[in-house]
C-alpha positions in Angstrom: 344.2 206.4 254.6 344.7 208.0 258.1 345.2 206.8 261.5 344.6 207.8 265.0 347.8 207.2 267.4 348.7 207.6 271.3 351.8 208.5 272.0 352.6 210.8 275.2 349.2 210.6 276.7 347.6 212.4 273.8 346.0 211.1 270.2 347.0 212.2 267.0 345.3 212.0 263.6 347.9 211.2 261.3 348.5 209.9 257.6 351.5 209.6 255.5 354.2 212.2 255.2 352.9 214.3 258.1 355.6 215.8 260.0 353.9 216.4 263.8 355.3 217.4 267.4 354.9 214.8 270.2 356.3 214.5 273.6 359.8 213.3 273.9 360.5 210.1 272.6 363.8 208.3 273.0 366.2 207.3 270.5 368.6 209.5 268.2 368.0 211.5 265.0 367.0 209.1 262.0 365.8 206.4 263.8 362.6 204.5 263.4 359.6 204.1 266.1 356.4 202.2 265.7 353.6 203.9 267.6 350.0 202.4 268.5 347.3 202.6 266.8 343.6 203.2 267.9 341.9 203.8 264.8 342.0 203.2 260.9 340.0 205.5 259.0 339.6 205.2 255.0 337.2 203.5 253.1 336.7 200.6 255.7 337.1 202.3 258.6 338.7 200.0 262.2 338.7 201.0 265.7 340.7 198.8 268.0 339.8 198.4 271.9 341.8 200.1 272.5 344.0 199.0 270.0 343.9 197.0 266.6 345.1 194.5 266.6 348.6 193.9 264.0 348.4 197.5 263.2 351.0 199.7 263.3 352.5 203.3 262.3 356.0 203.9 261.1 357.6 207.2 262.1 360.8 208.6 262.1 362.9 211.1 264.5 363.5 214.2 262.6 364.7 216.0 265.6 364.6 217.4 269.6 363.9 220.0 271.1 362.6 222.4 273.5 359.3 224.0 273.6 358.6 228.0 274.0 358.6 228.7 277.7 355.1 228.7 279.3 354.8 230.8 282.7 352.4 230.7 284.9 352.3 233.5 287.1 349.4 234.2 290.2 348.9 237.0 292.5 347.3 237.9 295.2 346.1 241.8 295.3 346.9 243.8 298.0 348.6 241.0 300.0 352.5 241.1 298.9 352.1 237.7 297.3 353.1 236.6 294.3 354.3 233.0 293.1 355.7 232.9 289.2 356.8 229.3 288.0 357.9 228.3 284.5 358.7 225.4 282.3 360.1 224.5 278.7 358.7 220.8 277.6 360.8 218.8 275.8 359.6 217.8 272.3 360.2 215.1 269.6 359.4 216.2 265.9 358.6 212.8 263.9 357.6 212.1 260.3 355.5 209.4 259.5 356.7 207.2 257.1 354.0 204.4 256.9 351.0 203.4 258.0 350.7 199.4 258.0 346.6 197.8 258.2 348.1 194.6 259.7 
């Protein structure tokens, strides 16, 4: 069995055991969040609108941490302009522990 979560903006295909980066949640190391659930997929497959209903996906916090540093840098030819800006997103590795049909 497999679900389809949002967490962060995005949607992730997950099913048990899968260890996956996601934007920052909060909470410490160890502890437990439940994530939504758009989708069930398996033999009888459910898609929620947007959610199902009384579904839900166990993960836990395996750790924080910063992503590699993106930079985007643009120039101008010929002009003596330049503009370089960077960033470093901050991530949350979770395992999931249990997917739940409701």
């Amino acid at each position: 069995m497999f679900a389809v979560i949002r967490t962060g903006g995005k949607q992730y295909k997950v099913a048990k055991d899968d260890v996956l980066s996601v934007a920052k949640l909060t909470g410490d190391v160890g502890a437990k969040v439940k994530l939504d659930v758009l989708m069930l997929g398996g033999d009888k497959p459910k898609t929620g609108a947007p959610l199902v209903a009384g579904a839900s996906v166990e993960a836990e916090i395996v750790e924080h941490g910063r992503g590699e540093k993106v930079v985007a840098f643009k120039k101008k030819r010929r002009k003596n302009t330049h503009r370089k800006r960077g960033s470093r997103a901050h991530f949350t590795k979770v395992k999931i522990t249990d997917i739940h049909a409701g």
